[in-house]
C-alpha positions in Angstrom: 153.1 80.8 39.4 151.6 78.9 42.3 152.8 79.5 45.7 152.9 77.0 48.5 152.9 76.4 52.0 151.7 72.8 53.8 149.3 73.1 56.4 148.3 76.2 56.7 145.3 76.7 57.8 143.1 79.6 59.6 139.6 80.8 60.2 137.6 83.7 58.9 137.8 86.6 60.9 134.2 88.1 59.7 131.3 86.6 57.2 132.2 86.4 53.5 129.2 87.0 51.4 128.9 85.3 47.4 130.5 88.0 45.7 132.8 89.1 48.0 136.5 89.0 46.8 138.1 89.9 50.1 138.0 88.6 53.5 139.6 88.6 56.7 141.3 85.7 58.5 142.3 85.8 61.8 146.1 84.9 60.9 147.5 85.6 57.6 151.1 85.0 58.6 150.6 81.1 58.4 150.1 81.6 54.3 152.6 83.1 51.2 152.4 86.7 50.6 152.0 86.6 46.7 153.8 88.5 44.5 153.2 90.1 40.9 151.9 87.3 38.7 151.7 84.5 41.8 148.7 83.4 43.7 148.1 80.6 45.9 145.4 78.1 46.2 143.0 77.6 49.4 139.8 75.8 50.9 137.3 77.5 52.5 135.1 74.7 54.5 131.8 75.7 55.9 130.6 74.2 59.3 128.6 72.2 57.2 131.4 71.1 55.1 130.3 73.3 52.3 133.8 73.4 50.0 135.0 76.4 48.1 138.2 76.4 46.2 140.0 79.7 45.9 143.2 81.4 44.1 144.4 83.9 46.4 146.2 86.6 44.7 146.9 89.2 47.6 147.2 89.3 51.2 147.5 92.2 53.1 148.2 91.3 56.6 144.8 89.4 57.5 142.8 90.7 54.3 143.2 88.3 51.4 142.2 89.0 47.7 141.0 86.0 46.3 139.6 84.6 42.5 136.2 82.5 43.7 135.2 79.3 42.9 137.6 77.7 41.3 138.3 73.9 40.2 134.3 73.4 39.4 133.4 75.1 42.8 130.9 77.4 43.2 130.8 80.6 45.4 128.9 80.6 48.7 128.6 83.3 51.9 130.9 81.7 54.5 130.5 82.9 58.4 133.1 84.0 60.9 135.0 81.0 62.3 135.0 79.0 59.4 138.1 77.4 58.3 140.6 78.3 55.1 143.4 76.1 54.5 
């Protein structure tokens, strides 16, 4: 089940490397907290506007669980500040 929520958006608290599968943002509380079986869908845009697509299947206050590069993306290291929406 997909979980939404328009225009949410945040930044990365801390760098994200390629195979991380959990990160920090600096506020969680403008996204769904999924739930057994649920996960939600967000962008994670580079300064360069490097594009990542990923299915976020936890969040713990700020820390989000994530499933990379999905929809034909490919996983890349992000840095702090960058956005996820």
């Amino acid at each position: 089940m997909f979980l939404f929520n328009n225009n949410a958006s945040s930044t990365l608290s801390t760098t994200v490397s390629v195979s991380a599968t959990t990160f920090s943002v600096t506020d969680g509380s403008k996204f769904p907290a999924p739930f057994s079986g649920s996960t939600f869908r967000a962008t994670l845009v580079d300064s360069s506007g490097n594009i990542e697509i990923v299915d976020v299947t936890g969040v713990d206050g700020n820390v989000f669980t994530a499933i990379r590069a999905q929809e034909g993306t490919v996983a890349i290291g992000f840095a702090g500040g960058d956005t996820i929406e």
